[in-house]
N, C-alpha and C positions, 0 to 999 in steps of 0.2 A: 504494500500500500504506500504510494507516495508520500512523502511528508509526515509519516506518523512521529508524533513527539509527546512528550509528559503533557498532561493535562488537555490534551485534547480530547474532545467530546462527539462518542460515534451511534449515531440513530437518535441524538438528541439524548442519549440513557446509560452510555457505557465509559468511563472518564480512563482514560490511560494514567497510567501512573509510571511504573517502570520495567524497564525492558527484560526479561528475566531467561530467555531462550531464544539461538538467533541461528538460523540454518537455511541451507539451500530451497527445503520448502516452505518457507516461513520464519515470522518471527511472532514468538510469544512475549504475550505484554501481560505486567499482575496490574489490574485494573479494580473498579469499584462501581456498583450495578447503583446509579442515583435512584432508580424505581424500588431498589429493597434498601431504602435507606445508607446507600452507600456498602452493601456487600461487598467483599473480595472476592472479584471472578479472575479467571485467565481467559487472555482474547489471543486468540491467532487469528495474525492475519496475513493475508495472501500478497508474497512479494510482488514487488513491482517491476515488470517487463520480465516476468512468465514468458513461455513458451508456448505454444500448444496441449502441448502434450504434458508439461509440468501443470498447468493450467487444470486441466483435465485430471492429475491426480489427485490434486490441494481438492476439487469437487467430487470426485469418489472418496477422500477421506470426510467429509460432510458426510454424505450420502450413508458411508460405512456407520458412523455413530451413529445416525440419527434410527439405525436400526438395531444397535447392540444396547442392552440395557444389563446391568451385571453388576454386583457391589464394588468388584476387583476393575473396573473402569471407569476411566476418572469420566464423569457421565457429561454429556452435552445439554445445554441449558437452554442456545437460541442462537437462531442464524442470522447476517444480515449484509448489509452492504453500505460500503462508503463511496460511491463514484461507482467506476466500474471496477472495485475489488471486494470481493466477497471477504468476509470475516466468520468467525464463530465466538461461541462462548462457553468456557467450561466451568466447571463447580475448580476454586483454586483449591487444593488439597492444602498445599504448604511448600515451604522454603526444600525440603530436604528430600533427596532422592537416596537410591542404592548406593549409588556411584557418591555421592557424599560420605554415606557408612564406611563402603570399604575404604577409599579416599582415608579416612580417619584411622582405619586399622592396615598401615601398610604392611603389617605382616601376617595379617589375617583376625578374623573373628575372635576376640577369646571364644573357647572352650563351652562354656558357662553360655555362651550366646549363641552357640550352635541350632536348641531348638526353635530360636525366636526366629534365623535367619531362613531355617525348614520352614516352615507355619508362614513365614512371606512367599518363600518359594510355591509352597503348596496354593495360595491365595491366584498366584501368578499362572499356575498351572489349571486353578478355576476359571480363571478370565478366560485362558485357551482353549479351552476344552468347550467353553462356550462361544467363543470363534468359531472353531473347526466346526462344531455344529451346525454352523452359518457355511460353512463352505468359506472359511476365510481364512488365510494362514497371513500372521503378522508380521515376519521376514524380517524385525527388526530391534529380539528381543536381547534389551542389553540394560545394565544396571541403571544408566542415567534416563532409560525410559519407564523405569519404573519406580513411580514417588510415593512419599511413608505419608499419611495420615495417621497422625495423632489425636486426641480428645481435646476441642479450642485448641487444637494447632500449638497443645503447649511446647511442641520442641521448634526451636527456633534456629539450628545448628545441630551439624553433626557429632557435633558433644553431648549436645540435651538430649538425644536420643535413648543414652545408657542408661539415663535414668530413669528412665519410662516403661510401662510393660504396656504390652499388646500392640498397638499400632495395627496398621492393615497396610498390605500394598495394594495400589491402584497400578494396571497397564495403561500406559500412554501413549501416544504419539502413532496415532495407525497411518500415517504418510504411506509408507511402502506395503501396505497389507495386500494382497492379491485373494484372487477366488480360484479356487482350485477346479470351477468346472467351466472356465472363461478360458479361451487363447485369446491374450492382448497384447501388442507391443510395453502397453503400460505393466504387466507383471509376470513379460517370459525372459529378463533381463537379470544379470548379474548383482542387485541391490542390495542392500544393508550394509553392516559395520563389520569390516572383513575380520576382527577380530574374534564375534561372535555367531560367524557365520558358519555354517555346517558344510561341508566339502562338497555336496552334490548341490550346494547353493550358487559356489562360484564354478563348478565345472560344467553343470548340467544344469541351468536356472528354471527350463521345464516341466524341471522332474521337480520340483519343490512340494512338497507337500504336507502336512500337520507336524512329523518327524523329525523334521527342521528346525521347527520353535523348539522343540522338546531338546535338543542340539545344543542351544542355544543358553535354556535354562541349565542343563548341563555344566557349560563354561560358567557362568558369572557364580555358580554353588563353589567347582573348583576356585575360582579368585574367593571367595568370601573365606574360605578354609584356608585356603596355603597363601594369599596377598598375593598370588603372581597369577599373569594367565596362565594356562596349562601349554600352551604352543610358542614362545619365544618369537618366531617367522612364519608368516604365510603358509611357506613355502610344508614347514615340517606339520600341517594340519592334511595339508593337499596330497602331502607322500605317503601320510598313514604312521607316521612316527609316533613311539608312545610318549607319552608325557613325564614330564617327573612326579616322581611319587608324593603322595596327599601328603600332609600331618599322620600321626598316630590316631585311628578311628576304628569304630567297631566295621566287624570285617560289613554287617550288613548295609553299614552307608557306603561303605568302597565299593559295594555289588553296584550302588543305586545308582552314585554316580558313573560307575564305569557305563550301566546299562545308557543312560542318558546323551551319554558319550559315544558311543559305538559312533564307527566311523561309516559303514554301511546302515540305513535308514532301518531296513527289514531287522536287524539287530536289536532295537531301542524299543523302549513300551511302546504295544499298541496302537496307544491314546493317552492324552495327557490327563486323564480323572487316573487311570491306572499308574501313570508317574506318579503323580499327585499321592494317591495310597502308598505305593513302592517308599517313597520319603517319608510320607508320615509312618509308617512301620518302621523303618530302618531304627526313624529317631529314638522310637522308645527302645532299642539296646542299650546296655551301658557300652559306653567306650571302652576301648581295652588299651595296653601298653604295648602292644603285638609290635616289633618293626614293621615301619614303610611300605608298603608294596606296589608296585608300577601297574596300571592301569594297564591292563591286556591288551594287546593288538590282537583282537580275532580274526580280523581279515586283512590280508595282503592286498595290497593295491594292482590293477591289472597293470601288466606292461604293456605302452605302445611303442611300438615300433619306428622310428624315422619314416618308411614310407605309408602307414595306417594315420602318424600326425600331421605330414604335411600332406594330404588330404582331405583331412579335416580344416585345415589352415585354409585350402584352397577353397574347399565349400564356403569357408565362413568373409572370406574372402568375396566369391560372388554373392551372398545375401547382404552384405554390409554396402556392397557397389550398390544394390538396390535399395538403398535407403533403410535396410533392418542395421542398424549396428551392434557389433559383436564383440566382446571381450571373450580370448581365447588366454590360457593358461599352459606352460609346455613344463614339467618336474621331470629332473633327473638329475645324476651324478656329476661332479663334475667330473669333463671329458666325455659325456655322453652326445655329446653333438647340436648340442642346441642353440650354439649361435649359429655354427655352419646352419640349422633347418630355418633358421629365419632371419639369417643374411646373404648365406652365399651359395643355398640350394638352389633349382629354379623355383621355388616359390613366388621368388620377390620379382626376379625377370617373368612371371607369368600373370601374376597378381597386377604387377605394371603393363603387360599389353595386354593382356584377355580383359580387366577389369578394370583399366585406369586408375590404379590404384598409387599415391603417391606414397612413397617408402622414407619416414625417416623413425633414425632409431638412436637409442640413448642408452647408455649402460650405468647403475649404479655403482662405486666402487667403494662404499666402505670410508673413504677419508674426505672428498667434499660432499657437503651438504647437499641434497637432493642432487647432486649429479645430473643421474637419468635426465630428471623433469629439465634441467639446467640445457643440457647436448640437443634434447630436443627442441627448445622452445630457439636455442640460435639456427637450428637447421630451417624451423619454421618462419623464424621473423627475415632469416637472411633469402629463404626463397621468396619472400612475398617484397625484401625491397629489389632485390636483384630484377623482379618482374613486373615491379610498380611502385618501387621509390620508398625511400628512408621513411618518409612524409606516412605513405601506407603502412608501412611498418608499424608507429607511433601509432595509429588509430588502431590498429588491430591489438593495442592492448588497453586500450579503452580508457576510461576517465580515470581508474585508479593503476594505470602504467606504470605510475614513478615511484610506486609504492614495491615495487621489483626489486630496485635497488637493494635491497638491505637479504631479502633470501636468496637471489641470485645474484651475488659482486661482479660475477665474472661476465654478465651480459651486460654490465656499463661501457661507454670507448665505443659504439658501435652506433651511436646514435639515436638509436631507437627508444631507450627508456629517456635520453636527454631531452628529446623529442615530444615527452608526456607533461602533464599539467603538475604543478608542482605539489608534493607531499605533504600532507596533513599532518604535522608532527606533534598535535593534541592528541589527536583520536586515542583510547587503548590499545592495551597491544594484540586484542582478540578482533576487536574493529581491523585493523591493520592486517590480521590474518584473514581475515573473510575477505578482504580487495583483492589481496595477492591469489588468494584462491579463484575468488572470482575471473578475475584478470587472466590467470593461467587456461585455465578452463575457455575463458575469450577466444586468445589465440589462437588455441589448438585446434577447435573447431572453427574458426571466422573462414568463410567462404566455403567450409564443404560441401554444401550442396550442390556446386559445380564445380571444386574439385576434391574428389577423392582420397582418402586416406588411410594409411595404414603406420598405426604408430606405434614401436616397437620400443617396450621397455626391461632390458634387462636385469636379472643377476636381485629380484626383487627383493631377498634375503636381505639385504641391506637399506633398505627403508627405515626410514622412523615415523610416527604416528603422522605427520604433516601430508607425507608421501602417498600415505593410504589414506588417508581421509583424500587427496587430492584426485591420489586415483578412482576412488569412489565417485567424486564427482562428475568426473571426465567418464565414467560408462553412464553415469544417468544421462550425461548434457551428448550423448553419442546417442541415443537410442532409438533416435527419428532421423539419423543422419549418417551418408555414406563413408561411417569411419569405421574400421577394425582395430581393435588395440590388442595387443600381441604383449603381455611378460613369459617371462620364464622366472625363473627359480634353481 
């Protein structure tokens, strides 16, 4: 929504206050409802120069709530509009999420807090199970989407929490939720937080289904017990690598989580009311002093082959030329061959004349920052002045350009960021993140709808959370658009 700011007034009844969540599909504002006396509500509202097809999510996320009714969701209150950007409103829960809790115990849950953090989980896996009912799987379950309700909201911090009993979790934020008996470009797509994403999420986005979430819940139980995620790299979720070993716990919650976990869908509970039991059972064991144990690999991951992948490469290759875009994933050893399959095979000489596919590619290495994202963005700004001036360049990184500087150094001297409108050196430094993202995301797609691309990001191990959140982006902002993106691992 253009212009949104503190104390502005929407429908004549809903007063903004402050900005409390701010993402590619929206921003959330904690606001105050003047018709009940000035309540505390939460309003999202619909960014400003959407997309189509982004457009069209932010209104099936409407649409989704306004049929899901369920304690464990934070529930919808009233729809409405300011110009042409649609808004909503939800009941505000409060200040503190999961991701606050763990946040506060960075080396895990005490002990003693184990059952509280079950009975949320479980709460979590009510909301799901009454999703899936719906035919709806929410693709995006991760701590910070799930927020604590307290009694008048007495915790105010993730400290006041400990000293509180019961609370309840609310599920949030259904942006990426899909229906599982729909094919849409809107949710056959690589989405979520690849951190908490289940492997046949990012390999196979089709095949998504109830199993996934339950995946999901899985991961944030592991973080709550041991403070760490259980996957270090992408990459060692997508191989089928086992994790490292929980805390000391009864052997029955290691089953649970393992089951949660399984890396093959058909593996994992059912259904999430049968997870949901599975935890609450485990819990009432007592814990034992048993050493560690690693979390089973029960299934080995299929091998493919160099001529079974770059086949696949090339299918995804023509569907992406026709406007579907593709993120494709290549794991293996190193020295398994996987820059030759998508540098110096014919892929790339076939993908360029069968499908006009433009090839650039970026490698991360571990010692400069974002690298990858860095090699590609000068292959991209330098083909676009070389074909249409320094000047073009500059625009193609749009109004927060100069805001580059500081994550990329090494794209300064070229003209192109000098070329942008001068840097906001107020803003926060979470504001500053969202331009640079933005800005990235600009580039890489500005003009592909007549030309083509394929953008190739290596060696993905080497990311750090900016990078995967970036790449996140760059497959939603590709989805309507003739791009392929291509990592490896």
């Amino acid at each position: 929504m253009p212009g949104a700011a503190p104390q502005q007034l929407l429908n004549h009844r809903y007063r903004l206050d402050v900005r409390i969540g701010s993402g590619g599909m929206g921003d959330v504002w904690r606001g105050h409802d003047e018709a009940r006396d000035g309540a505390l509500v939460a309003i999202k509202l619909m960014p400003e120069g959407l997309d189509e097809v982004d457009r069209r999510r932010f209104e099936r996320e409407v649409r989704v709530l306004q049929e899901i009714t369920h304690p464990s969701v934070v529930p919808l209150l009233d729809i409405g509009w300011q110009g042409d950007s649609l808004f909503y409103v939800m009941e505000y829960v409060g200040p503190i999420s999961l991701e606050d809790v763990f946040l506060a115990h960075p080396q895990g849950l005490p002990e003693a807090r184990w059952p509280w953090l079950i009975e949320r989980a479980g709460e979590v896996l009510d909301a799901l199970a009454h999703l899936h009912q719906q035919r709806l799987v929410h693709r995006d379950v991760k701590p910070s989407n799930i927020l604590l309700r307290f009694a008048a909201n007495a915790a105010s911090s993730a400290d006041d929490w400990q000293l509180l009993s019961g609370g309840r979790a609310l599920l949030a934020d259904l942006g990426l939720v899909a229906r599982t008996d729909v094919d849409s470009a809107l949710t056959q797509s690589a989405l979520g937080t690849p951190q908490y994403m289940a492997p046949e999420q990012i390999e196979s986005p089709a095949s998504v289904d109830d199993r996934s979430d339950l995946w999901s819940v899985g991961i944030l139980l592991y973080r709550g017990f041991a403070g760490r995620l259980p996957f270090q790299r992408l990459s060692d979720a997508l191989s089928r690598r086992a994790p490292e070993p929980l805390p000391p716990m009864s052997i029955a919650m290691k089953d649970a989580i393992s089951t949660l976990m399984e890396f093959e869908p058909h593996r994992r509970p059912p259904d999430a009311s049968h997870a949901a039991a599975l935890l609450r059972s485990a819990i009432s064991d007592t814990p034992t002093d048993a050493p560690s144990v690693e979390i089973s690999r029960r299934s080995m991951p299929t091998f493919t082959g160099r001529q079974s992948a770059r086949d696949s490469m090339l299918e995804a290759a023509r569907l992406a030329a026709r406007g579907e875009g593709r993120w494709v994933h290549i794991e293996g050893e190193r020295g398994h061959g996987k820059t030759w399959l998508v540098s110096r095979s014919d892929f790339r000489s076939r993908a360029l004349v069968e499908e006009q596919l433009q090839h650039f590619n970026g490698t991360f290495d571990g010692r400069e920052p974002h690298s990858g994202f860095r090699v590609v963005l000068e292959q991209v700004l330098g083909h676009i002045a070389r074909n249409s001036g320094a000047e073009s360049a500059s625009e193609a990184l749009g109004r927060w350009g100069g805001h580059l500087a500081g994550a990329f150094p090494r794209l300064c001297g070229h003209g192109w960021i000098e070329g942008c409108a001068g840097v906001d050196t107020a803003s926060p430094p979470e504001i500053i993140q969202e331009r640079v993202l933005e800005s990235v995301v600009q580039v890489l797609t500005t003009d592909a709808e007549v030309k083509p691309r394929c953008l190739v990001l290596e060696d993905l191990h080497y990311c750090d959370e900016f990078d995967i959140e970036l790449l996140r982006r760059l497959t939603i902002a590709s989805l309507d658009l003739p791009i392929l993106v291509i990592t490896t691992a």
